[in-house]
Every structure is written in C-alpha cells, then in structure tokens.
FIBA-351929 format. One line per 2 residues: number of its first residue (from 1); for each residue z, y, x of C-alpha. Coordinates in Angstrom, 2 decimals. Last residue first. Example, Ala and Ser with C-alpha at 12.3 -4.5 7.8 and 13.67 -1.06 7.14 Angstrom:
<torvexs>
2> 7.14:-1.06:13.67 ~ 7.80:-4.50:12.30;
</torvexs>
This chain:
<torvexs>
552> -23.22:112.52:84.25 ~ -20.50:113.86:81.62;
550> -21.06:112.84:78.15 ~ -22.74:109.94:78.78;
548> -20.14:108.40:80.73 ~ -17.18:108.91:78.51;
546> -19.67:107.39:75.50 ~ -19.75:104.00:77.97;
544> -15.72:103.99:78.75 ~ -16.12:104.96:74.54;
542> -18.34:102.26:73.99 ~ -16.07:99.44:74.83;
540> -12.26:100.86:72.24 ~ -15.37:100.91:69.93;
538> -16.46:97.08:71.07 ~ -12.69:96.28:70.25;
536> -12.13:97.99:67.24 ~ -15.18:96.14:65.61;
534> -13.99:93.23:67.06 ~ -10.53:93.79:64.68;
532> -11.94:95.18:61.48 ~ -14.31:91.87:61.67;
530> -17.98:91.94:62.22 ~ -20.30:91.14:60.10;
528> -23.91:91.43:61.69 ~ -22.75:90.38:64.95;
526> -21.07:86.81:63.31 ~ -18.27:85.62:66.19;
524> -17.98:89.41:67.54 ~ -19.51:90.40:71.18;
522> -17.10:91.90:73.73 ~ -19.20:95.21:75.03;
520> -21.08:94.19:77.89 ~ -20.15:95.01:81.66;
518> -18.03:98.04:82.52 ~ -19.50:99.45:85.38;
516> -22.97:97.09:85.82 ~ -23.24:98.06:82.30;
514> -22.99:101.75:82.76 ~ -25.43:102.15:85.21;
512> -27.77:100.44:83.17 ~ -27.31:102.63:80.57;
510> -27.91:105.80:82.91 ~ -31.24:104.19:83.76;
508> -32.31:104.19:79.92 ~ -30.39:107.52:79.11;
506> -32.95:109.25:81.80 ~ -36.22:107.50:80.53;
504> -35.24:108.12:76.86 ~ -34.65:111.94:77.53;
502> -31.10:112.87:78.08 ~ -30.21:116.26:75.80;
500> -26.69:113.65:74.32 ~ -27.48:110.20:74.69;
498> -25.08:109.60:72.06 ~ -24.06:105.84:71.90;
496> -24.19:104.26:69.35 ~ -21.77:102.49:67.52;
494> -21.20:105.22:64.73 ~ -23.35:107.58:65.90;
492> -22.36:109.62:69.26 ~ -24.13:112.41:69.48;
490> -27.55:113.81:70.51 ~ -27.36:117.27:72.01;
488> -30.49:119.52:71.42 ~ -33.65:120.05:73.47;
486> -35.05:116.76:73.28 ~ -38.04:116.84:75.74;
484> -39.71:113.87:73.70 ~ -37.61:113.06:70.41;
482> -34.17:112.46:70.38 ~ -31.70:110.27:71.68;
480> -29.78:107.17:70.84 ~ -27.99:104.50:73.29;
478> -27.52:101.17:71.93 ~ -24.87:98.68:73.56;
476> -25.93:94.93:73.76 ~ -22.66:92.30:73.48;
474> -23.73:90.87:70.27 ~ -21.97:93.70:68.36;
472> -24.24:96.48:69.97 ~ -27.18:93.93:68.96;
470> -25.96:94.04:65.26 ~ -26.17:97.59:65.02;
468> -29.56:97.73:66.41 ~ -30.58:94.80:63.62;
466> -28.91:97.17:61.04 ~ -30.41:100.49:62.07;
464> -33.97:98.36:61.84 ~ -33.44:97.25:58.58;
462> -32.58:100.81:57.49 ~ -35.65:102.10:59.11;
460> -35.57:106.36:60.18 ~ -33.73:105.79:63.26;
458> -32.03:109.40:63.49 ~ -31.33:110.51:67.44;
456> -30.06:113.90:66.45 ~ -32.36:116.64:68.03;
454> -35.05:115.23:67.42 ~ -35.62:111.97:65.75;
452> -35.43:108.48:67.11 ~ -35.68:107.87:70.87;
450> -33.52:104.05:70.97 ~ -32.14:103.00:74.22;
448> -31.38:99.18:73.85 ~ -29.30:96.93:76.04;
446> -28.60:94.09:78.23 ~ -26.32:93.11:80.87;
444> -26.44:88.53:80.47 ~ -30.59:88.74:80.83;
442> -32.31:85.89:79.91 ~ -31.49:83.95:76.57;
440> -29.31:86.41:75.08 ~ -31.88:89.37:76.16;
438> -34.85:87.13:74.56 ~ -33.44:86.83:71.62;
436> -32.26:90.79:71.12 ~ -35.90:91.69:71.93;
434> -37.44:88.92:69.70 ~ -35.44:90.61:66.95;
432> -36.64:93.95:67.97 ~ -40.28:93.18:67.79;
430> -39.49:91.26:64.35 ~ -37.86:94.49:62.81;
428> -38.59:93.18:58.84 ~ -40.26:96.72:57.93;
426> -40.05:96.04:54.70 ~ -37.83:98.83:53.41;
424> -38.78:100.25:49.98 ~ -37.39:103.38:48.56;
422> -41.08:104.88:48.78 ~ -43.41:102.01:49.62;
420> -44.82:100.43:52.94 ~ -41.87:102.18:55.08;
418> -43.04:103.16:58.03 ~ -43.90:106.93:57.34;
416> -41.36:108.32:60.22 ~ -40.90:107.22:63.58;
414> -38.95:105.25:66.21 ~ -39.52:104.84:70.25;
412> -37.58:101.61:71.67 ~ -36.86:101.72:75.02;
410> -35.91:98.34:76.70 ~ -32.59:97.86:78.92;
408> -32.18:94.97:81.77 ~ -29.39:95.43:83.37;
406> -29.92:95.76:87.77 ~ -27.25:92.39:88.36;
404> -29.59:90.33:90.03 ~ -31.39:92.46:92.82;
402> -27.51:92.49:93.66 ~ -25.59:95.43:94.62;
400> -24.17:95.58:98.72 ~ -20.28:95.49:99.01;
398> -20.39:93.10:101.76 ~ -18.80:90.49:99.56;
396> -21.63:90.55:97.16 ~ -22.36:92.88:94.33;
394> -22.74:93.15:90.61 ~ -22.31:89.10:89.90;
392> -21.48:88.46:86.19 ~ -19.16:86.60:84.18;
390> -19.84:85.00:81.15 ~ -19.35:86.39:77.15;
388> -20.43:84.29:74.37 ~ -22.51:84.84:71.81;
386> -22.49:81.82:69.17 ~ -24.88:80.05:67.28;
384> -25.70:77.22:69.94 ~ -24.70:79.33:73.51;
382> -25.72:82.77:73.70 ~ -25.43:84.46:76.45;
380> -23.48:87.82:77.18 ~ -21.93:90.03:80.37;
378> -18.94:90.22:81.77 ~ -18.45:92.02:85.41;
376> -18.31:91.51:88.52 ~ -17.77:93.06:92.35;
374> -16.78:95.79:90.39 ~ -19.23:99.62:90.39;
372> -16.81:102.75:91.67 ~ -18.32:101.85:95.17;
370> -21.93:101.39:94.02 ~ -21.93:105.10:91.81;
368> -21.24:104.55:88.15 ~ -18.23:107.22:87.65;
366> -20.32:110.18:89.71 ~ -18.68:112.04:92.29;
364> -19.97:111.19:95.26 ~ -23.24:110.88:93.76;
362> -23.58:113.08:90.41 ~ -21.39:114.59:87.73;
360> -22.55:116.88:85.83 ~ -21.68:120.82:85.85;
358> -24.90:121.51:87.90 ~ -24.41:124.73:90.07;
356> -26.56:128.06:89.37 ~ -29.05:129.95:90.99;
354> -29.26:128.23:94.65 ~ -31.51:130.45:97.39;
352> -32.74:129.15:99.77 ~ -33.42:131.29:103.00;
350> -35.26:134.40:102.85 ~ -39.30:134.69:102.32;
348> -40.01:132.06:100.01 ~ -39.65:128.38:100.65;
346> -37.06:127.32:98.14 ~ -35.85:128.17:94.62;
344> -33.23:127.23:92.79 ~ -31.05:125.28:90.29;
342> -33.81:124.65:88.44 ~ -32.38:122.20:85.45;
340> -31.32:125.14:82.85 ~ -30.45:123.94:79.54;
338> -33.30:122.97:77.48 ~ -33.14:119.27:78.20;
336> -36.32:118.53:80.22 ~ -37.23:120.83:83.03;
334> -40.92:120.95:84.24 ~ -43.42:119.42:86.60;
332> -46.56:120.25:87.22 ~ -46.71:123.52:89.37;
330> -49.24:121.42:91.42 ~ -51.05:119.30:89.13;
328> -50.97:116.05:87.35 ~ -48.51:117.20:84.42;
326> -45.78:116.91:82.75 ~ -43.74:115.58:85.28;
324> -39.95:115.58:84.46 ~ -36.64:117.02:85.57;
322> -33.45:117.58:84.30 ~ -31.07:114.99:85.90;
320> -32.79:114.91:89.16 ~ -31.63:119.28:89.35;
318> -34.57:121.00:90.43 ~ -35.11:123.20:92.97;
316> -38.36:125.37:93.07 ~ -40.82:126.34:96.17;
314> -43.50:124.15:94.38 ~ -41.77:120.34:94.14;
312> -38.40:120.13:95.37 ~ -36.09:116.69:93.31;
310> -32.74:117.38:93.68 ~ -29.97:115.02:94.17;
308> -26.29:116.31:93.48 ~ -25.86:120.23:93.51;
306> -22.05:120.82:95.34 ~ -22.86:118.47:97.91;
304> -19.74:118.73:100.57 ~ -19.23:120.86:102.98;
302> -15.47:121.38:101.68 ~ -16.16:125.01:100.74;
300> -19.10:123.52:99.21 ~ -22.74:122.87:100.33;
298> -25.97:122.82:98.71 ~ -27.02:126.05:100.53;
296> -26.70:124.17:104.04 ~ -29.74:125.73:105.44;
294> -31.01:122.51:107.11 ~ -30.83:120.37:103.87;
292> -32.73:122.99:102.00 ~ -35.57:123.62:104.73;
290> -36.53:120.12:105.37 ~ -37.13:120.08:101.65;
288> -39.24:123.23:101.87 ~ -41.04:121.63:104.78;
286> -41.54:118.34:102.62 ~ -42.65:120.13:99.71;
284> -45.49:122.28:101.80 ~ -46.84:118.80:102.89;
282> -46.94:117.82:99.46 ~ -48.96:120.76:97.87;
280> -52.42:119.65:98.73 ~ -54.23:122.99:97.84;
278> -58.10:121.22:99.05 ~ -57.08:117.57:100.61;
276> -55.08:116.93:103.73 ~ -52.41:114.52:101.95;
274> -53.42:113.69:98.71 ~ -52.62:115.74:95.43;
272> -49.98:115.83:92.85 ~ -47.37:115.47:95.30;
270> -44.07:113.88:95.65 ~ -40.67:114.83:97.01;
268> -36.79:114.06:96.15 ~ -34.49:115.98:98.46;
266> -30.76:113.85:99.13 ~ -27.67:116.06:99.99;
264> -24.65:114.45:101.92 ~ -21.41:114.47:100.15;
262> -22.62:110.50:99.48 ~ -21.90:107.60:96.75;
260> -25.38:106.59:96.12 ~ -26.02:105.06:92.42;
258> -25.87:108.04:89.94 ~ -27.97:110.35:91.58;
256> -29.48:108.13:93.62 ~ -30.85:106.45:89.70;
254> -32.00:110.38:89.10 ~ -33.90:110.03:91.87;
252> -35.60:107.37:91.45 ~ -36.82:108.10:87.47;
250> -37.94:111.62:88.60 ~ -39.55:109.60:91.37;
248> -42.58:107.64:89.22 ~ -44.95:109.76:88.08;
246> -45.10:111.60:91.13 ~ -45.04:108.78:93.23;
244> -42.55:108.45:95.75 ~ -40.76:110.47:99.00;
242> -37.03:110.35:99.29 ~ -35.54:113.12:102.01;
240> -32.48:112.69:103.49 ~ -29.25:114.66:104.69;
238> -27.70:116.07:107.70 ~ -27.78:112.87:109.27;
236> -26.28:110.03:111.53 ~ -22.68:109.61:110.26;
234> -24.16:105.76:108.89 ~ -23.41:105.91:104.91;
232> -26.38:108.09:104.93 ~ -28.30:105.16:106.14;
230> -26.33:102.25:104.36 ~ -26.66:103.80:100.87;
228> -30.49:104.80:101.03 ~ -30.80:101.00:102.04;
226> -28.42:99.25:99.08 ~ -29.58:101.59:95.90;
224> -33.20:101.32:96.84 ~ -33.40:97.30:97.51;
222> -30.72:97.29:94.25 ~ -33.38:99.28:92.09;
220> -36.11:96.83:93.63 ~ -34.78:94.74:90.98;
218> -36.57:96.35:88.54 ~ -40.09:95.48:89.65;
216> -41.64:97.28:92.37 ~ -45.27:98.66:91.62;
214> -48.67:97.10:92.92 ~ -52.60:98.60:93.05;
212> -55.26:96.72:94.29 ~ -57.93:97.27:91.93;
210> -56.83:101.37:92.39 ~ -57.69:101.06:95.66;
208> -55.05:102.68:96.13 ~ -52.00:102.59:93.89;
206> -49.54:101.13:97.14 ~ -46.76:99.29:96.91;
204> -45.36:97.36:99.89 ~ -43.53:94.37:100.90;
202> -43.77:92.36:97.44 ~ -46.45:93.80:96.00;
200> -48.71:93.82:99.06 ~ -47.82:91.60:101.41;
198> -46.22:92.23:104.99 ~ -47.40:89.47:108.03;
196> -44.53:88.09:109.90 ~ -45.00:88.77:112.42;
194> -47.59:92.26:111.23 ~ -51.04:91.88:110.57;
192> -50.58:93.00:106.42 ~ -48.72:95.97:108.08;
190> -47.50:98.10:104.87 ~ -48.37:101.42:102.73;
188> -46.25:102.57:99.65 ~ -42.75:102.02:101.17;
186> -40.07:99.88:99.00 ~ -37.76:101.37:101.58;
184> -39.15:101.86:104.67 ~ -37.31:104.34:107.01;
182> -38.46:107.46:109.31 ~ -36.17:109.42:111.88;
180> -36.07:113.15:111.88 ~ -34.82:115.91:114.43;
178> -34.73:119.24:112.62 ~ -35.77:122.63:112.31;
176> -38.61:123.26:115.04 ~ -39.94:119.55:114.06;
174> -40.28:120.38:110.67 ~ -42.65:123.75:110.98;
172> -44.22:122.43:113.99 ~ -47.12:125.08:113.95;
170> -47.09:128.59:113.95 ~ -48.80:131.71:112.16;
168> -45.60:133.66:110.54 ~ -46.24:132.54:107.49;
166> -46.54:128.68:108.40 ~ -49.47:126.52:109.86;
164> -49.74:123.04:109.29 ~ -51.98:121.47:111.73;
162> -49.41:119.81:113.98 ~ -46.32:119.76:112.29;
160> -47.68:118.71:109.33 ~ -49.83:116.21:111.06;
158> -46.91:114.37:112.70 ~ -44.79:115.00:109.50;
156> -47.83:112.62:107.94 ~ -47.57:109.81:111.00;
154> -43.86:109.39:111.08 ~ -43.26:109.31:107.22;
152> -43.88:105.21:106.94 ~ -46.53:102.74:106.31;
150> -49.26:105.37:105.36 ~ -51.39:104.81:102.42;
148> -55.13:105.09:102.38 ~ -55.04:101.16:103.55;
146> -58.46:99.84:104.16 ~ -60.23:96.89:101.96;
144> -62.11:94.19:102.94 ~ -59.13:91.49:103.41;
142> -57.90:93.11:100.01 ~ -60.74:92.17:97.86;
140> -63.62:94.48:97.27 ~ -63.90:96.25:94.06;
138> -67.00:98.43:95.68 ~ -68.18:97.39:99.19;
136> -65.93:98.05:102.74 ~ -62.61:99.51:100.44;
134> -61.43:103.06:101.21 ~ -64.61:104.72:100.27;
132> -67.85:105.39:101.91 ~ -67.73:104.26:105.29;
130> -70.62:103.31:107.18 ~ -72.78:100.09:107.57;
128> -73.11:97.98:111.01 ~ -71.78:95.23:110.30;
126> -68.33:95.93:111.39 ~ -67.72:99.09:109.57;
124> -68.47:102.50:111.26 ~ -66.32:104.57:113.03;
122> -67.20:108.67:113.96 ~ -64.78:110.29:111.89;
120> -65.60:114.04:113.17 ~ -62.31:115.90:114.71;
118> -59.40:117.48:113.42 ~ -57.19:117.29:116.76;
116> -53.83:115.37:116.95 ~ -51.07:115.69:119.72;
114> -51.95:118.24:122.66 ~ -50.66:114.67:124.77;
112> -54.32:113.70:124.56 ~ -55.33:117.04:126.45;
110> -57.63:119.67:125.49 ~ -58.58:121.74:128.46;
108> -59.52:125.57:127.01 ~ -61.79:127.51:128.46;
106> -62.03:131.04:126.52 ~ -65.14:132.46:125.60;
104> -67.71:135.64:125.35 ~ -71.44:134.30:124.74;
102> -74.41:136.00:127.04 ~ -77.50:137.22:125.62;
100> -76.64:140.16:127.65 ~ -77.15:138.64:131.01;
98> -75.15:136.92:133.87 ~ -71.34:138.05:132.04;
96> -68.83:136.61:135.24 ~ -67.04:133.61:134.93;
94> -70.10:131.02:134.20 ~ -70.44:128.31:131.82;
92> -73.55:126.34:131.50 ~ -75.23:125.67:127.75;
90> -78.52:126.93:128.02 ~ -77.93:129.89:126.47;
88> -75.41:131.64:128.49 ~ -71.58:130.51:128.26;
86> -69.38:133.19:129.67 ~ -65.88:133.65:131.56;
84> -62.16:133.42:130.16 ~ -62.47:136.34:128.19;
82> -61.47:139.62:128.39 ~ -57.73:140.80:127.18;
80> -57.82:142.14:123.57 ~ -57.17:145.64:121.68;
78> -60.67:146.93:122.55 ~ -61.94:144.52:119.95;
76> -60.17:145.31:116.98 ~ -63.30:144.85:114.57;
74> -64.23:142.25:116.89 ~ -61.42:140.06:115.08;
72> -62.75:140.92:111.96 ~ -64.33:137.91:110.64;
70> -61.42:135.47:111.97 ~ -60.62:132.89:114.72;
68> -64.58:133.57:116.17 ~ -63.74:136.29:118.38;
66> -63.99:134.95:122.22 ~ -66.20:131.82:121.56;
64> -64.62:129.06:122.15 ~ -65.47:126.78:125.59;
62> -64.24:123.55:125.44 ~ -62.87:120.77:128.69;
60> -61.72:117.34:127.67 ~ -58.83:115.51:128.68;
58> -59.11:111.67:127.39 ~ -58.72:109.58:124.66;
56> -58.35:112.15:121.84 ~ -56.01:111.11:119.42;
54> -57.50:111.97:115.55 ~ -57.06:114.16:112.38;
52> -59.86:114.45:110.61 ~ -62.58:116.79:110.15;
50> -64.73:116.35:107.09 ~ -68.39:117.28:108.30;
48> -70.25:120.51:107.22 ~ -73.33:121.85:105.11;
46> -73.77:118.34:103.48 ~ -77.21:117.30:104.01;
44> -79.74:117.65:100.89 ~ -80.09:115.78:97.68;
42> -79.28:118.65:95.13 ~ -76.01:117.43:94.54;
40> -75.04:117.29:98.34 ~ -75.48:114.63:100.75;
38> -73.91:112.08:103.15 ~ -76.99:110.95:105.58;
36> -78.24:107.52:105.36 ~ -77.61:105.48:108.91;
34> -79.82:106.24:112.05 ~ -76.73:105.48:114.56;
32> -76.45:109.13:116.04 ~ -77.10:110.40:112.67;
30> -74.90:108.72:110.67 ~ -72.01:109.53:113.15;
28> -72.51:113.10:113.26 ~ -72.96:112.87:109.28;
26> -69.10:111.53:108.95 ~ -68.03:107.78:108.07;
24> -65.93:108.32:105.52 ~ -61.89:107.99:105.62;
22> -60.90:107.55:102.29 ~ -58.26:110.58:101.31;
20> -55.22:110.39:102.67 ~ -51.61:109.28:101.12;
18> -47.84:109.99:102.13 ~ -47.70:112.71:99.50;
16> -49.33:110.58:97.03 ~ -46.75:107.63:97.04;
14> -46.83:104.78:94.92 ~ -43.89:103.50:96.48;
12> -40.80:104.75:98.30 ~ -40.79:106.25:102.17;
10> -37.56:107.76:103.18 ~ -36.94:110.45:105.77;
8> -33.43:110.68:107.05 ~ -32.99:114.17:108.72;
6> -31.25:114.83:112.05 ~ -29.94:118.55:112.60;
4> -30.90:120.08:115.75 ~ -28.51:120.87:118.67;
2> -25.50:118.94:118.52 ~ -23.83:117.91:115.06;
</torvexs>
C-alpha cells in the first residue's frame, strides 16, 4: 500500500467505547437563562462546568495566560520566548506590559477548521427546561429521548485524535498512523430521521437509556459474518477493528475467528467505561489496536495472520479463543482455559510485542470459516413419530450465509444434590424434553452444550445423560465441558462431544459452526434405542464434529 495504511473500523452493538455520557445542560447556560443551577452534595454550585467537545461556528480571537499549561511552568521562566502582548484588568489587550498588574498571554485565533474544542454545553430542551440525562423527563419514550450512542466510529476517532494526547505530548494519535474508513454493522447508535428512517432493534442496538435498550438476535450472526467478510474481502485494508459491548464481544470475536476467511488481522475493542469519562480506557484500546495492525507483528513470513482475531483491552493481546470479562472495570478481563491466551502486549514504550503464537486454528485457516461452509446441508424435523432428515440452506448463490441457517444451540448448566433421595433418580428432565421438542419442531441445526463438572464434563442425572443421549441420536449433537473457567481438557464421552478447556459460551458458537459444516448427525428410527448400525453412523458424524473441537 501507498503512504498510510487504511484501517476498517467496525461499529457492533451495545457499545461503550462508542458511547458519551448525557449531555447536561452546563451552569453557564443555567445562568444566562435563569434555570436551577447543577450542584454539589452540600447544595452549592458545582466548582466547574463539563466541557464538551463542540464545532465552533466562527473564528474567535483568546488571550491565555503565558504560564498557566502547568504549576511550574514559571518555575523555568527565563527558558521561554515573551508573550504575545498583555491583558490589563479591564479586559483590553495591549502588546506592550502598561502596568504591573498586567497579565502575560498569547493570542491565539481559534478557527472552525481547528476541529473540536471542549467547550460549555449551552442547549436547552425545547420548552425551555435543561438537560439532565439522556432522555427529556425520566423513562421517557423514544421520541423524547437522545441518543448517547454514536452511529458509527467517525465521530469518537475524531475526538481521539483531537484531544487525546500521547507520551510524547501530541495529538492525532490514529490519524498519524493510518487512514480509516467507518462501517455499520449491527451498530449501537442509528438515524431514526434518516430515508428511510432506522429503528431501534432492528437497525441499531443501543443499552442507553437503559428502558430503551435492544440486542441483535441470532441471526444477526450472518449480518456480522457476511459484512466483515465483504470489506476485508475488498484489497482495501491493512486490517479492521470490531468495536461491541464488553459483555458481549468475546462471543463476536471468537465467531470472526471461526467465520471470516482472511490473512488480514481483525482487533476486537470495548470499554468498561464511556467515552470522555474519568480513566475511560476505550480510546486508549483503539490506538493500541491501530497500533497492532500498523506494526505488522501478527504477520508471517508469508504476511499472513499468524495470531487469528484478538480482542486488545489494557495494553494486552488476547487470543478471541481465550478470553472473557470478568469484570466491569478496566484491567477486567481475563484468560479462560489455563493455557496461555495473551499473546502480547501493546502500547508500551517499543512496538508490539507478540509472546507466543496460538496453535488453533482460526480465520483463514479454520475448517468452519464461510468458504469451507456448503451451500446446504441436512438437518432434522420430525414428522408423526419419526425424525427425519431435510435439507438445509447455509448460503445463497452469492456465497453470502443465511440469517436462516445460524443453528440454534442452548446451554444447559448441571449440578450436584438433585437427586430427591440417595440412589434415586427423579429428576424426570422436562426442561430438556421441551428443548429437544421444540428443536424438531423449529429449528432443523440444533444442539445442546452441556457445562457439567470440572474438568471432565460429568452430568451428574442419569435420566438426564439418557435424554442428552437420545437428542445426539435425533439428529442434535451434545458438546460437554466443565465448570466455569474450566482449566482442564474435557474429552470426548461416548457421544459427546469433548469441548476440551472451551467454556460453555465458546463450545456453544463453535457448535454452531460445526453444524452449518457438516449438518446434523443422521438420526436413528427410535433415538433412545438405537441400532449397532445408526449408532456407527452418528459416531462415524461426531468425529468430523470431535476433529473440530480438538483443533480450533
């Protein structure tokens, strides 16, 4: 590529790091229109307005007084050029010092192509009252309620660049490394005024207000897989960058992982806190990410991406198979699986710096990604009695997956002391009946991921092994593994599948990778006896499935 490298930046849902706090009507404003004043605990003013970042309308002339950047500026005094001129009391500006009282500054003419200045929030809502939260009165509906998320990553790498500040003391710390274009893909903040108009829920997902809040639904999985696909399938960029919820994107990025067939590297970022609050960490995360894909540390011999997708939160890299948020702060999130899952560390003095390289397989590489995945594949329904297999649309004729065909797998979590009596069994397993009903009736690529005891994946209820057994035979494979942040390696059981150190949330989306690969296993004529023969046949199934598991 010429000159800079070009970045994809993605917007998904839910998204923190592309969030700002409520805009409230500041005490500058209050006071010029006699409103109530913002105040403190103890009832009086607030010592300073919020500044936000706003477009000034015109050029504008300010004096600054010569010393003010920092307490001991004056301390080195003799080391600076003299000022611009003087301001004396009353106001007026003059270049030569007319008496002592006299204030030092430099004249500075601020113009609207500067880019953004933190300045007072000076609006007011349309009758008259201010700002105090996002929405225009507690609870309010939609059409009285502001947006806190933005509709793309154009405005927030605007501010980043603008008013973040790096070690060395300058700005545009993304723009001086890379070009960067901005998509919407599931994005968390939309234009409800737009032609046609975008609705939340369906167009865009936001959390905030929290009355208000929407998340995708499964099928948004193809929406994901089929847009991240077609941009770094396009020759344009060095690489992308997926923003999200941090709750929500160490599920979406380990789904890239497996999904996107690329060499190109992909950066997963959230952020515990919202954009220009106290210790936000996101805007750091996106510079760090910028970073990575710039420095070409992910690359092979071939240039290709030797690390899969990474998720950079807090100047560390972590592999999208491995990681997990534990917590709602920065520093939150940790490894799951007990065996490495930081591959390295980012935004410390030096360039990145990778510590070790994943040994399983991911993107370009991976065995479920969308151009490995059939146009079809078999699936179940029943018919009467009897389980039947019927064909199933993955993708259409343009290669693109299906909002359709995303499986539909449930997570079911076992423990201990359910038995009513020693030696006695009555849990009957009516949740997971109804499960297995409704999959037959409804969804064709089914399945179960069952988190029974650590490390090996043991379902303590004998009734409930049997009715798991007996969905794997109706055409629904079961994937076990342990407890929590399972630490050990879950194998294979009999006919289910070993999730190996994958927690539940991982094996679930690699099981639906799976079935959109190799469809259902071939269900037997009576699932809970099967014959020697379709008993072979859904082992000879699992093992394309086990294959899987073992290695991505």
């Amino acid at each position: 590529m010429n000159g800079k490298p070009r970045i994809a930046h993605i917007s998904g849902s839910n998204a923190t790091i592309s969030s700002s706090p409520p805009l409230v009507t500041s005490n500058k404003a209050r006071e010029k229109r006699g409103l109530p004043l913002v105040e403190d605990r103890s009832g009086a003013r607030l010592r300073f307005d919020a500044l936000r970042p706003q477009r000034l309308a015109a050029p504008v002339t300010v004096y600054v007084e010569q010393f003010s950047a920092h307490p001991l500026e004056r301390d080195a005094a003799e080391l600076y050029g003299p000022p611009d001129g003087y301001v004396d009391r009353a106001g007026g500006f003059h270049r030569e010092r007319q008496s002592n009282s006299d204030v030092p500054v430099y004249e500075i003419t601020l113009s609207p192509d500067d880019g953004l200045y933190p300045l007072p929030y000076m609006a007011v809502q349309a009758d008259g009252r201010p700002w105090d939260e996002d929405c225009a009165a507690p609870n309010a509906p939609a059409s009285h309620a502001r947006q806190p998320f933005y509709p793309d990553g154009a405005r927030l790498l605007e501010e980043i660049d603008r008013l973040g500040i790096d070690g060395k003391g300058l700005a545009s710390v993304i723009s001086s490394r890379a070009d960067v274009d901005f998509y919407r893909v599931t994005p968390p903040g939309g234009y409800t005024k737009g032609e046609p108009p975008e609705v939340p829920g369906e167009h865009f997902f936001p959390y905030r207000p929290k009355h208000l809040a929407a998340s995708p639904p499964r099928p948004a999985l193809a929406t994901i897989t089929n847009s991240v696909q077609r941009i770094l399938a396009s020759g344009s960029y060095a690489g992308a960058i997926w923003t999200q919820g941090s709750p929500r994107i160490e599920e979406t990025v380990y789904w890239l992982n497996l999904l996107i067939d690329t060499t190109l590297p992909i950066c997963g970022n959230a952020s515990q806190r919202p954009h220009g609050t106290i210790s936000n960490d996101g805007d750091k995360n996106l510079a760090d990410s910028t970073e990575f894909i710039v420095s070409r540390v992910w690359a092979d011999e071939s240039g290709n991406n030797r690390v899969g997708v990474v998720l950079i939160q807090d100047q560390r890299i972590f592999s999208a198979r491995d990681v997990q948020k534990a917590d709602a702060r920065p520093g939150g999130y940790t490894v799951t699986g007990g065996h490495g899952g930081i591959v390295g560390a980012v935004g410390h003095e030096g360039p990145p710096a990778l510590t070790y390289i994943p040994a399983r397989r991911h993107t370009y590489q991976s065995q479920v990604n969308i151009a490995r995945l059939p146009a079809k594949v078999l699936g179940v329904s029943r018919a009467g009695n009897k389980v039947t297999l019927i064909p199933v649309a993955i993708k259409n004729e343009a290669g693109e997956l299906l909002d359709s065909a995303i499986p539909k797998v449930a997570i079911v979590k076992d423990a201990n002391y359910s038995a009513e009596r020693i030696n006695d069994d009555l849990d009957d397993g009516v949740d997971l009946l109804a499960l297995v009903g409704r999959n037959l009736e409804r969804y064709p690529l089914s399945g179960f991921v069952v988190e029974g005891h650590a490390p090996f994946g043991t379902i303590t209820s004998a009734t409930r092994t049997r009715i798991l057994r007996s969905a794997v035979h109706a055409g629904m494979p079961v994937a076990i593994v342990g407890r929590g942040n399972n630490e050990g390696f879950t194998a294979p059981q009999g006919v289910f599948i070993g999730g190996r150190n994958l927690t539940a949330t991982k094996a679930r989306l690699l099981l639906m990778a799976c079935l959109m690969r190799f469809g259902s296993p071939p269900p037997a004529a009576d699932p809970y006896h099967p014959t020697e023969e379709e008993a072979k046949a859904v082992k000879q199934a699992l093992s394309e499935y086990q294959s899987v598991f073992d290695t991505h």
